[in-house]
C-alpha positions as a Markdown table, in Angstrom:
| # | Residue | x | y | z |
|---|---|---|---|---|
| 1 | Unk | 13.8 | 89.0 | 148.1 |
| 2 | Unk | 14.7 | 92.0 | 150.1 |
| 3 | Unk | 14.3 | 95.1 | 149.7 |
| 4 | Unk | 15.9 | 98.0 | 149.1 |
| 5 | Unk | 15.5 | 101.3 | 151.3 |
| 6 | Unk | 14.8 | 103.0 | 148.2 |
| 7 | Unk | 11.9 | 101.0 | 147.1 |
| 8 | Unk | 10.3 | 101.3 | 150.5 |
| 9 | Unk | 10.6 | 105.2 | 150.9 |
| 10 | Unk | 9.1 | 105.1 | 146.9 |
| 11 | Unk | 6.0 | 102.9 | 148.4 |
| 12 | Unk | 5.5 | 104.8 | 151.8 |
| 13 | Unk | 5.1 | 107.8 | 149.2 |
| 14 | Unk | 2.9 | 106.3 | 146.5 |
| 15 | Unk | 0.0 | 104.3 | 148.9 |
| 16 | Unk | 0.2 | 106.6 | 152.0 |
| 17 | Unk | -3.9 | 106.7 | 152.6 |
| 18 | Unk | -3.1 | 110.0 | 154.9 |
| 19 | Unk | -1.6 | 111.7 | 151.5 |
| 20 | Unk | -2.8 | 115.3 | 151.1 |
| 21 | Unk | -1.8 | 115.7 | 147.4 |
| 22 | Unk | -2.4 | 114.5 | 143.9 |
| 23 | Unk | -1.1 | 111.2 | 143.5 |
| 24 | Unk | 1.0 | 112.2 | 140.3 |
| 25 | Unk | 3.2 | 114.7 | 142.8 |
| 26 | Unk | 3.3 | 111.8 | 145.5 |
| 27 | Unk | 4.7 | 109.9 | 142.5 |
| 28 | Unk | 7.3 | 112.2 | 141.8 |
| 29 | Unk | 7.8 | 112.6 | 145.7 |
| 30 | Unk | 8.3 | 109.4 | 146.1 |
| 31 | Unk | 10.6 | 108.8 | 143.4 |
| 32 | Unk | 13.1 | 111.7 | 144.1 |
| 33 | Unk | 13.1 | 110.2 | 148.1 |
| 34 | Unk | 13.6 | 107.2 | 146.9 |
| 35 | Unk | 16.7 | 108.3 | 144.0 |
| 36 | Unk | 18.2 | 110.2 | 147.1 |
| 37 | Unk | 18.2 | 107.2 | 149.5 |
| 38 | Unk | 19.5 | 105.0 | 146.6 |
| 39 | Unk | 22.3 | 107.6 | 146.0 |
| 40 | Unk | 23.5 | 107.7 | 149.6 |
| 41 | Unk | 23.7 | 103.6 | 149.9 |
| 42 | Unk | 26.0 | 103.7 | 147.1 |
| 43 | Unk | 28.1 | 106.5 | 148.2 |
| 44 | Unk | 28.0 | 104.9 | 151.7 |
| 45 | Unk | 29.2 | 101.5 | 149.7 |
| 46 | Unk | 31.8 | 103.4 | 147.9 |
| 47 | Unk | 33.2 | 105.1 | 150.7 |
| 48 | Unk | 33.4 | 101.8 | 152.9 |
| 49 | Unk | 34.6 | 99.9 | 149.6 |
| 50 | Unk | 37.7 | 102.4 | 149.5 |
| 51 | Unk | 38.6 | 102.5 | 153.4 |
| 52 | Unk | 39.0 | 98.8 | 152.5 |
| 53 | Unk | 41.4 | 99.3 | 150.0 |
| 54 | Unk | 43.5 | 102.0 | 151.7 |
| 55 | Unk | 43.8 | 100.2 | 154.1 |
| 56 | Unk | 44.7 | 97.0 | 153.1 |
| 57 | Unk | 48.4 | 95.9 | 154.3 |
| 58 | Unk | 49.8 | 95.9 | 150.7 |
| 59 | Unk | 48.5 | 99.4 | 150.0 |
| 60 | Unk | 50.1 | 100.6 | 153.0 |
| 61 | Unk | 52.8 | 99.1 | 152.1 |
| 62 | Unk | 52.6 | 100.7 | 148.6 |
| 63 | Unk | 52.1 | 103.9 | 149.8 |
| 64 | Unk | 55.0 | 103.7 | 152.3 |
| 65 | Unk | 57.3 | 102.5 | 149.9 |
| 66 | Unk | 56.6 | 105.7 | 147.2 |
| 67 | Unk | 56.9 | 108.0 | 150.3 |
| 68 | Unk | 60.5 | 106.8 | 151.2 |
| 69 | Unk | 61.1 | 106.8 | 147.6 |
| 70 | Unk | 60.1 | 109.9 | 146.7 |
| 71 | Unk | 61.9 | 111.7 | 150.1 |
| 72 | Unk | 65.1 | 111.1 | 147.9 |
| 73 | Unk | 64.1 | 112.9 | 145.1 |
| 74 | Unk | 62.6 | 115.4 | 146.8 |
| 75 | Unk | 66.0 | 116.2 | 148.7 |
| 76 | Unk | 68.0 | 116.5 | 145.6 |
| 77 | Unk | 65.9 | 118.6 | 144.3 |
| 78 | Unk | 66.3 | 120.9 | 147.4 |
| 79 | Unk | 69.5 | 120.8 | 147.5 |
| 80 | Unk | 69.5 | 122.0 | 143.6 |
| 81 | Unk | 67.6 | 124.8 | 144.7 |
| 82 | Unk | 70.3 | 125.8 | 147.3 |
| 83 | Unk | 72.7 | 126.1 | 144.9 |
| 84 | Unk | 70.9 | 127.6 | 142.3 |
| 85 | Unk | 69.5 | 130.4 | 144.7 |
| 86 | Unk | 72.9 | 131.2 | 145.7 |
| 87 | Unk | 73.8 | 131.8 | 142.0 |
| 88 | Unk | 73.1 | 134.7 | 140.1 |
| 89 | Unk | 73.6 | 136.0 | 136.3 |
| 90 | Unk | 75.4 | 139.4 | 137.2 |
| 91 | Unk | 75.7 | 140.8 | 141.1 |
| 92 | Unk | 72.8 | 143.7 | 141.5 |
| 93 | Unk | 74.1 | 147.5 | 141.6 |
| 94 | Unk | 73.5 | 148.5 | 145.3 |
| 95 | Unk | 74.0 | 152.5 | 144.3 |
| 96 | Unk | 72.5 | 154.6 | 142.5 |
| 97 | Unk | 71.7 | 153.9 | 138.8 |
| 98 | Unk | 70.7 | 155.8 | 136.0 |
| 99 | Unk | 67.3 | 153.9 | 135.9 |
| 100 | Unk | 67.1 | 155.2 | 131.9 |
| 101 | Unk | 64.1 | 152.5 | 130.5 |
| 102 | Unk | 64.0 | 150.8 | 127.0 |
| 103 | Unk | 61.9 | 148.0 | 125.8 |
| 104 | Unk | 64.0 | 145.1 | 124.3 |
| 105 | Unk | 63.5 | 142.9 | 121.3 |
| 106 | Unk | 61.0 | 141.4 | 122.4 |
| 107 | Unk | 59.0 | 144.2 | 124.1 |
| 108 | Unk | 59.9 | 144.0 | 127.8 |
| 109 | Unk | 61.0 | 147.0 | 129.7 |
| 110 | Unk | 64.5 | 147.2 | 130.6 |
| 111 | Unk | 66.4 | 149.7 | 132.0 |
| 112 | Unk | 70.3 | 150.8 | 132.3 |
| 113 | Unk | 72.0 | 149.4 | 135.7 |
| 114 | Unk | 74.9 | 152.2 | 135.0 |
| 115 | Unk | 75.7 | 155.4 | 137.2 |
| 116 | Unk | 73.5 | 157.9 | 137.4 |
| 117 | Unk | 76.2 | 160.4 | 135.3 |
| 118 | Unk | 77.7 | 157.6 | 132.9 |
| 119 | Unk | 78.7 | 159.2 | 129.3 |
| 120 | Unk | 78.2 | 156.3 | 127.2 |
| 121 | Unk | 75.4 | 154.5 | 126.1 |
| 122 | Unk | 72.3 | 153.0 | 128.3 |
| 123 | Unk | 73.3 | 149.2 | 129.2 |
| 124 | Unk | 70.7 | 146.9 | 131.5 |
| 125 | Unk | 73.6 | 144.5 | 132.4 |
| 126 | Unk | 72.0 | 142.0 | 130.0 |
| 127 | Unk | 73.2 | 143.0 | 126.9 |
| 128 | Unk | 70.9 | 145.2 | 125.6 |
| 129 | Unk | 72.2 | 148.4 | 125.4 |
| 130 | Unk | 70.4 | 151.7 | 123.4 |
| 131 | Unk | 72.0 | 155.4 | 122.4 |
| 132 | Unk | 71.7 | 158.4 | 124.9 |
| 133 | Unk | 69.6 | 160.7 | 123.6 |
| 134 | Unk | 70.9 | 163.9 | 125.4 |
């Protein structure tokens, strides 16, 4: 029966004659080398194990196939984007404003989009309007 890497580094460690320390330690020595050499074969196993896979013909395959499949979805969705970004609730004021703040129902700032002078009450565009108080 062969053995493992593991199990040699662990005997190297235990019944080396040229040991300096107390064979307890050497123990433990041993059996952390030989946990470590253990864990990198089955890493090394795992890693080969799934280059295998990926890159078998029918995972390609697979993998090609969700690609092209997902390139349509992924255009539509772009192109909803497009259109959406192009859209907007209420054009922006590019003037001045009267830049008066409120909070709203629900606690946010807002403020009023009208001119700077205006006579009637505060309005943020939105629907939320509020009483001067001059």
């Amino acid at each position: 029966m062969k053995r493992s890497v593991a199990a040699e580094l662990f005997d190297q460690a235990a019944h080396d004659p040229a040991r300096r320390q107390d064979a307890m330690s050497a123990l433990f020595t041993g059996l952390a080398t030989a946990a470590q050499a253990a864990a990198d074969e089955r890493r090394a196993r795992r890693v080969a194990a799934r280059a295998e896979r990926r890159n078998r013909p029918e995972a390609v395959a697979a993998r090609s196939a969700a690609a092209t499949k997902g390139w349509g979805t992924r255009r539509r969705r772009a192109a909803e984007n497009a259109a959406r970004d192009g859209w907007d609730d209420q054009p922006r004021r590019t003037g001045p404003v009267c830049d008066e703040m409120n909070h709203n129902s629900v606690g946010c700032e807002v403020f009023c989009e009208l001119d700077p002078d205006h006579e009637e009450d505060h309005d943020d565009g939105y629907g939320t309007t509020w009483p001067r108080e001059d």
